[in-house]
N, C-alpha and C positions, 0 to 999 in steps of 0.2 A: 262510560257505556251508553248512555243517554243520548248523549252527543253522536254516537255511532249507528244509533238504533233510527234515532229523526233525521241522521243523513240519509242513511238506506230508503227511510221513508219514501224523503224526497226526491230520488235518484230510479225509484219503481218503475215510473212513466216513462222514462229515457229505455231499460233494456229493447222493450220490442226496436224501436229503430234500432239502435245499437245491433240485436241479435241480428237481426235481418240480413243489415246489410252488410253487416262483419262478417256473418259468413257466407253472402254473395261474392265479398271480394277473397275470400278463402278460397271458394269454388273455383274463380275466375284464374287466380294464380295456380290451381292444381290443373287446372284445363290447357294453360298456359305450359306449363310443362316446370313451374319450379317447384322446390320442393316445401312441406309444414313447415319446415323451419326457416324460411324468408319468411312466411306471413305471418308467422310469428314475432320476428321481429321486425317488421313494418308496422304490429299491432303498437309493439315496445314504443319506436322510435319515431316512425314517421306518424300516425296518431291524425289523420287527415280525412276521415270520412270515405264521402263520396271521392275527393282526390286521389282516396287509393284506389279505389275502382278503373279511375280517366289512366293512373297510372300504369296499371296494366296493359292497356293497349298503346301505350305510349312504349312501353317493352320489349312489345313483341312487336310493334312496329320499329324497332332499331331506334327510337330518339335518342339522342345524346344526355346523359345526365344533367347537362346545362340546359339544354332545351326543358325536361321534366322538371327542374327547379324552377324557371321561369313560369312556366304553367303552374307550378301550387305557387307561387308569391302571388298571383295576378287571382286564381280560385279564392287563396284563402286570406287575402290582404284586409278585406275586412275586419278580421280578428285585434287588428292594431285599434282600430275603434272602441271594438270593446274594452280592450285590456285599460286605455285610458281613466276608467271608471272606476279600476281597483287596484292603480299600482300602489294608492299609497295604503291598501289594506291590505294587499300584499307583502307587501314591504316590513309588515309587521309579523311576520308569520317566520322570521327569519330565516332558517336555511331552509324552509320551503319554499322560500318566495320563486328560486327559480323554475320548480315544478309548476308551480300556480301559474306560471307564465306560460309553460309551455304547453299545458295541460287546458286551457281556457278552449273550448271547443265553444260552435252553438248553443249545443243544448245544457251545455254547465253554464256557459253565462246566463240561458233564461232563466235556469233554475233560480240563480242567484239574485237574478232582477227581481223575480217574484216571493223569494223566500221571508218568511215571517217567521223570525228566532223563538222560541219557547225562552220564559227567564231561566230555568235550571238545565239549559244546552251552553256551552262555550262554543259562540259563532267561529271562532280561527279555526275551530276542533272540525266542528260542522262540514268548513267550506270545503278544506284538507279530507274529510273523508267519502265527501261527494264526488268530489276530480279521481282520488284513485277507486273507489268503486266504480266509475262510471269507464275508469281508464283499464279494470280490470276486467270486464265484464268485454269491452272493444276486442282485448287481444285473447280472450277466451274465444270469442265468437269468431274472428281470423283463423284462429290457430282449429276450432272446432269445422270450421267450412273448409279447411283444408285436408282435414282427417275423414270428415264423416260426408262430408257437404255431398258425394256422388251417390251418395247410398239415400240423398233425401228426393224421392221424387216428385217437383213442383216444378214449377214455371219460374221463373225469377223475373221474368218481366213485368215491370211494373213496382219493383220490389221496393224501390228507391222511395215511393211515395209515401212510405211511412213515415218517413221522416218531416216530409211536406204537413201529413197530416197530426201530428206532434207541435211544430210549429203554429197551427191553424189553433189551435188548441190551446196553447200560451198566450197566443194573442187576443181569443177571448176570453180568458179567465182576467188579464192585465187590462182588459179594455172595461170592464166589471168592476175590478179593486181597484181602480185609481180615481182620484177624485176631478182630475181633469183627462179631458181626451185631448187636449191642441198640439201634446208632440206628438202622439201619436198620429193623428191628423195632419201634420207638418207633414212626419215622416212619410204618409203615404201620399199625397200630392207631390213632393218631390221624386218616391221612384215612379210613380207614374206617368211625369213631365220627363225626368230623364229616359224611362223605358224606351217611350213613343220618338224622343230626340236623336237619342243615341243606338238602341237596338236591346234586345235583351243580354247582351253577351258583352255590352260595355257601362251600363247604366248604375247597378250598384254602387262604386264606389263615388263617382259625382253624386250621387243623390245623399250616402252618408253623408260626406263631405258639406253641401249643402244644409241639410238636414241640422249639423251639428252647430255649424253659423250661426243658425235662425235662432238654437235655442241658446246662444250664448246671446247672440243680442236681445235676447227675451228676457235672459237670467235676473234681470234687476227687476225685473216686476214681480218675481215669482219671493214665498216664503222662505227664509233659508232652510228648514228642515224639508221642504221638497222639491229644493231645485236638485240631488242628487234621484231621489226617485225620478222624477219627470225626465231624467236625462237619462235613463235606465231604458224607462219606457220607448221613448222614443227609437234607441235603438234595435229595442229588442222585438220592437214593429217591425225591424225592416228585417230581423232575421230572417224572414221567414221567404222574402224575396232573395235573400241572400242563398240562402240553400237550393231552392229552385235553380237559379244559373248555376251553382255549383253544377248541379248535376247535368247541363246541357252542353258542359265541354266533353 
């Protein structure tokens, strides 16, 4: 119960994005003309943020399913960066492991980069009840925007940015707790040099890429108990640039 109560804890900060834009894209699929029970399970299954949102219009503009997949692998191809961090923590979690895989969003990896265990919590307990509150809480607010979403009267423009400002958030509280800033610093000279290179719409992934080089060839100078934090850090710097282009396809 412990273990359940300091997940929640940690998973508080994530509903408003989560609510928001879950059911923006609820809204957007009843407008669209399908029915709660797709966004419901798009909440289930597909589990992609802002990508369900681009989805939508990718719908209702005829794309071909091929096409719509190729767009989330390129949106959310990031995610392989992160997941390198915790497969072998995963791994241990056993028939979870799959879920933990599929379930690694943004904001449950920052969670995770920045989390500080209690001694009387079970961390495997912890992580496992973070991903599915956070994953139940997604396909409540899809399924809730698709029921209720026409009866809330607001603007939804702009709506996206709470998420931006979430990330903003994580990155100074990590730039705070860590005892060094250089991956972070790394990180961000590199999407900066890629941005202005390549454009905002293709810069992400060269800049992780990059990014993750630097700190491996750094790795031998660093402590061993903080070459996996510092490696955390660094990506979870660029989250936040990550989300941003999400949202501009």
């Amino acid at each position: 119960m412990k273990s359940f109560v300091f997940a929640f804890k940690q998973a508080i900060p994530v509903f408003f994005p989560y609510l928001f834009i879950g059911i923006a894209f609820g809204v957007l699929m009843n407008e669209a003309g399908y029915s709660a029970g797709w966004s419901f399970l798009s909440g289930i299954f597909i589990y992609a943020g802002s990508m369900q949102i681009v989805m939508v219009s990718l719908l209702t503009a005829g794309a071909s399913l091929g096409t719509i997949a190729l767009m989330t692998f390129f949106v959310n191809a990031r995610h392989i960066f992160y997941g390198i961090a915790f497969i072998e923590q995963f791994r241990k979690m056993g028939r979870k492991y799959p879920y933990m895989i599929v379930t690694l969003t943004d904001e449950v990896y920052s969670i995770f980069c920045s989390i500080d265990y209690p001694n009387d919590v079970d961390a495997r307990k912890t992580d496992f009840y973070i991903t599915l509150i956070l994953h139940l809480v997604w396909i409540l607010s899809c399924l809730a925007g698709a029921l209720f979403g026409q009866l809330i009267p607001y603007d939804l423009a702009g709506i996206e940015f709470s998420a931006t400002a979430f990330f903003i958030t994580v990155c100074m509280n990590q730039w705070q707790s860590m005892d060094s800033h250089l991956p972070a610093i790394t990180g961000l000279i590199s999407a900066l040099a890629f941005y202005f290179i390549l454009g905002p719409s293709q810069f992400i992934l060269p800049a992780l890429a990059v990014s993750v080089l630097v700190l491996i060839v750094m790795k031998s100078r660093w402590p061993d108990d903080q070459q996996k934090k510092r490696g955390m850090e660094l990506e979870a710097g660029l989250t936040e640039q990550a989300e941003e282009i999400s949202y501009e396809y």
